[in-house]
C-alpha positions in Angstrom: 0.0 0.0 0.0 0.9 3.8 -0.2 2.7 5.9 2.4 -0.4 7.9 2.7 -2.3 4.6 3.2 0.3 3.7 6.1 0.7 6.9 7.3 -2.9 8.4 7.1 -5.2 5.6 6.3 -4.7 3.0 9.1 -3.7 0.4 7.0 -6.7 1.5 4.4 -7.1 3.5 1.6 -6.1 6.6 2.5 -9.0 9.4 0.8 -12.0 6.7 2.5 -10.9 7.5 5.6 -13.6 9.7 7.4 -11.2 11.8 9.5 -9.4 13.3 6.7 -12.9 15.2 6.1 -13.3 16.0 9.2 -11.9 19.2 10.1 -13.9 22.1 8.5 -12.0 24.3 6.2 -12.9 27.7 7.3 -12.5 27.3 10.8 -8.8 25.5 10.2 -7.4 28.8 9.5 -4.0 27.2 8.3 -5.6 25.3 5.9 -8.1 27.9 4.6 -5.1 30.4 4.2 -3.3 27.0 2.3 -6.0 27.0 0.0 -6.6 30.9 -0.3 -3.0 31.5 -1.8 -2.9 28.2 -3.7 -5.9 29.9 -5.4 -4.3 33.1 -5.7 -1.0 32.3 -6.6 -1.6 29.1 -8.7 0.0 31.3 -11.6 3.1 32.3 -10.1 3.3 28.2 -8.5 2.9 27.1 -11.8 5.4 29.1 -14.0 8.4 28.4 -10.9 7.7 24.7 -11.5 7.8 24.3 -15.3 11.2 26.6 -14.9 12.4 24.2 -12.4 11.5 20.9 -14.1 13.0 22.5 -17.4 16.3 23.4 -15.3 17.0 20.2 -13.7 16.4 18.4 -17.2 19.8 19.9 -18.1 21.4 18.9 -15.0 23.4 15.6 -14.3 20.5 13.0 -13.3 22.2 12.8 -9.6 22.2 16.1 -8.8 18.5 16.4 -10.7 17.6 13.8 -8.4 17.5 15.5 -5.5 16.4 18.5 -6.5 13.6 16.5 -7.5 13.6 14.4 -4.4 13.1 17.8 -2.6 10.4 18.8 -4.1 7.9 15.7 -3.7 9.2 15.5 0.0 7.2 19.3 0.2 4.2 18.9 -1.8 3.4 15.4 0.7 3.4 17.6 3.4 1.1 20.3 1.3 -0.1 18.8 -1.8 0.0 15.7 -3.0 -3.1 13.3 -5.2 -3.2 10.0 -6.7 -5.3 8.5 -9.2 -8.6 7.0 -8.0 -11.1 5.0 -9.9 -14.8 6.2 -10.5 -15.5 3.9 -7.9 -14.0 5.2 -5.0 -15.2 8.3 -6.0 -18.8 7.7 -5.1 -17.4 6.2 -1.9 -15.8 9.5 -1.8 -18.4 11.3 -2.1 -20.6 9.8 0.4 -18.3 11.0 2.8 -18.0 14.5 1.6 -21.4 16.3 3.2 -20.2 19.2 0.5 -19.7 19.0 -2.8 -18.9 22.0 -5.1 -17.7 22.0 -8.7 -15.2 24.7 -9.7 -14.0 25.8 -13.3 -10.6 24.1 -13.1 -7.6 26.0 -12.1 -4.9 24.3 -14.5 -7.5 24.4 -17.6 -7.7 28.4 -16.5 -4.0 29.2 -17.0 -3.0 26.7 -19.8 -2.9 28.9 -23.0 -6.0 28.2 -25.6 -7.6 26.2 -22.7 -11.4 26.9 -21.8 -11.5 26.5 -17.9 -14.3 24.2 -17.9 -15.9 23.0 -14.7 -14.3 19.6 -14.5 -12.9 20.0 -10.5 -14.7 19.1 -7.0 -14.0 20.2 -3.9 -15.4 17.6 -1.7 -14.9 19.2 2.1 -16.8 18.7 5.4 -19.2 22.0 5.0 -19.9 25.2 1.8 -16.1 26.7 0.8 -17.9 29.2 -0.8 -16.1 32.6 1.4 -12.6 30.2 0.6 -13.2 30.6 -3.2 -14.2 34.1 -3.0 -11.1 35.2 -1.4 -9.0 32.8 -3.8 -10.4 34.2 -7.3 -10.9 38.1 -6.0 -7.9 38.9 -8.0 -9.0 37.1 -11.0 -9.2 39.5 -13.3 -11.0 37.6 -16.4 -13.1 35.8 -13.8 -14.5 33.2 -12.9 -18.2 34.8 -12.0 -19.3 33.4 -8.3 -21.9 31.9 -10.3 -19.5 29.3 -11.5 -19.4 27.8 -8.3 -22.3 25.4 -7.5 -22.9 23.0 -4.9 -24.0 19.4 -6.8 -25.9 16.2 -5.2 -23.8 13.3 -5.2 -25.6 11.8 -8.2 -24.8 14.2 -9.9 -21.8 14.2 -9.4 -21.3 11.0 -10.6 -23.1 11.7 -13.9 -20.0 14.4 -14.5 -17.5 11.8 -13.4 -19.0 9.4 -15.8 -18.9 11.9 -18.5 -14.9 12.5 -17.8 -14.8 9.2 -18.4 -15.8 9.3 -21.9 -14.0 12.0 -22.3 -10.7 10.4 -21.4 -10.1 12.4 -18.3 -8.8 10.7 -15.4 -10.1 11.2 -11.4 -7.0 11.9 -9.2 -8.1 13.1 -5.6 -5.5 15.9 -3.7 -4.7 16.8 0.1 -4.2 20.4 1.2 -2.0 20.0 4.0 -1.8 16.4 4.4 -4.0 13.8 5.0 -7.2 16.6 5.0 -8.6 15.9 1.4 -10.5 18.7 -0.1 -10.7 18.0 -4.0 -11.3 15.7 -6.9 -9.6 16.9 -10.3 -10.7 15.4 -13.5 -7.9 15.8 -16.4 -5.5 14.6 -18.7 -2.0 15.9 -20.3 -3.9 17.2 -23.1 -6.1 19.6 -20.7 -3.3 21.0 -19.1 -2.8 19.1 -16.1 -0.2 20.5 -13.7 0.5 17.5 -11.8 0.7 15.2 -14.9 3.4 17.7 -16.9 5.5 17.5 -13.5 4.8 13.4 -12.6 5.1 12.3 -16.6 6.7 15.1 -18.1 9.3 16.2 -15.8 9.8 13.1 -13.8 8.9 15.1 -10.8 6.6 12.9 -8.6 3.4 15.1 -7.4 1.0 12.0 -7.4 1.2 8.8 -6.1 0.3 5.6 -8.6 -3.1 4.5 -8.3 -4.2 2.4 -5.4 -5.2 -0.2 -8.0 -3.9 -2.0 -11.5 -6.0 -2.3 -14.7 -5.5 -6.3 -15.6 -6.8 -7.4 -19.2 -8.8 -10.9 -19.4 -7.5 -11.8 -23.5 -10.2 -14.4 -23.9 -12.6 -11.2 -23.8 -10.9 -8.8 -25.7 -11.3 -8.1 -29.3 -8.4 -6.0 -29.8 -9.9 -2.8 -30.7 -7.5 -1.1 -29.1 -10.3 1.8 -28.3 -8.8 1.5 -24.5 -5.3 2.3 -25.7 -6.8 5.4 -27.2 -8.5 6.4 -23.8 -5.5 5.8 -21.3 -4.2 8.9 -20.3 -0.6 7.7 -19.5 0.0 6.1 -22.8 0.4 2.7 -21.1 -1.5 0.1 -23.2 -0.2 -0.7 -26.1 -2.2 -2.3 -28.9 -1.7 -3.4 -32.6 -3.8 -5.7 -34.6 -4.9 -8.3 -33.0 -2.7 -7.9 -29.6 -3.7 -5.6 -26.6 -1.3 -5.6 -23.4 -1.3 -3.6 -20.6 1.9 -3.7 -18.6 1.3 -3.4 -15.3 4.4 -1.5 -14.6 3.3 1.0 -16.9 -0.2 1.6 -15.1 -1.6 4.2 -13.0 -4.5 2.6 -12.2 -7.2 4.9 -12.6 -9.1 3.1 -14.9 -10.1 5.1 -16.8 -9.2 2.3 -20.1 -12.3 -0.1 -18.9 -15.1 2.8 -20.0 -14.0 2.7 -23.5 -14.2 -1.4 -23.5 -17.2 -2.4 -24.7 -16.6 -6.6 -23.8 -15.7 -5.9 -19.7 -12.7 -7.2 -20.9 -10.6 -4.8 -18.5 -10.8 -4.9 -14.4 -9.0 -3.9 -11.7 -6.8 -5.3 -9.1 -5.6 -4.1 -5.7 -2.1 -3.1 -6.2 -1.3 -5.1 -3.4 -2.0 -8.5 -5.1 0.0 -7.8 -8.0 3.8 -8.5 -7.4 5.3 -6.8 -9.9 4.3 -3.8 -9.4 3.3 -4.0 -5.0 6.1 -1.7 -4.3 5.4 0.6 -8.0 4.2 3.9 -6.6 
């Protein structure tokens, strides 16, 4: 299992645990102000980290290294996600007695990108005076009005729809273990952690609690999952599919676009290759 799961989880999965909603947001008033200036600053936070990650691309890989190391050390303590499959979202979400959706932050400063409302913030009570104080200095919005409380169902009817769309679920602390959000995105969206994690070889997210694992007897081949994966990691030609396990982040994301159930998922745990892959 994780470190989070260890550490924060009791043994369990980490996000399910019902103390790490707990505490509510505005009256944890190092947490709030956590989230205020990750709001406010996400900008500035952003355009350090691609400098950084280009920088220590052109530095020996030891010295990279820890310069790396460094920075995923910080972000556990502050910041951290990992993928989670659609259905430990609803389980998610029946723990979260708030649910708001939010135009998504990364969307909003990626150049060309439409800042759809993708993003959660699954919390303990309303956030609402949180977000207002994060986007007041938002120029070119978003309007209040973009942030709307949602039942869980649906909620789940615009996790689904990610799904089709290819976008993965990944669910984030601020300040570790208290979990606060669910993002929905991909590479091609603009994701911040994803450019850092697979583009930069910074780690930001954790692998997936879980491992996609292909029965062959019911696969056809289509190879319409290897189009879906987010990560690249399935690789198909005509008439073989594989999914390396190695290679898999486990948010499986691969089994909506598999029309013969042909793709499942395993607890990490259980698979030896990749037990100790985080």
């Amino acid at each position: 299992m994780c470190q989070f799961c260890v550490e924060h989880g009791e043994g369990k999965r980490w996000y399910l645990e019902a103390q790490n909603y707990a505490l509510d947001l505005n009256s944890d008033l190092a947490r709030r102000r956590y989230v205020v200036e990750f709001i406010s600053g996400f900008e500035r936070m952003r355009s350090r980290a691609i400098t950084a990650g280009t920088f220590a691309g052109r530095l020996p890989e030891p010295l990279a290294r820890v310069g790396k190391n460094a920075v995923t050390r910080h972000q556990q303590k502050n910041h951290f996600g990992q993928p989670l499959s659609i259905e430990d979202c609803e389980q998610v979400l029946g723990i979260a007695s708030s649910i708001t959706v939010i135009p998504c932050i990364c969307r909003m400063h990626e150049p060309g990108r439409t800042a759809e409302e993708v993003c959660m913030l699954v919390t303990s009570s309303p956030v609402d005076s949180v977000l207002q104080e994060g986007f007041s200095d938002y120029d070119a919005g978003p309007d209040l009005d973009d942030f709307h409380t949602m039942t869980k169902p649906a909620a789940m009817e615009l996790l689904r729809t990610c799904e089709d769309r290819g976008l993965l679920h990944s669910i984030w602390t601020f300040k570790t273990p208290f979990t606060a959000a669910i993002c929905n995105c991909n590479l091609a969206s603009g994701c911040m952690a994803m450019k850092l994690t697979a583009g930069y070889d910074i780690k930001v997210m954790w692998r997936g609690e879980d491992v996609a694992v292909l029965d062959p007897e019911k696969c056809t081949c289509c190879g319409r999952c290897a189009k879906r994966c987010p990560f690249d990691a399935i690789s198909a030609t005509p008439g073989l599919v594989t999914i390396p396990a190695e290679k898999c982040w486990g948010c499986g994301i691969c089994r909506s676009a598999c029309t013969q159930q042909a793709i499942k998922l395993a607890d990490r745990r259980t698979v030896p290759a990749v037990a100790a892959l985080w």
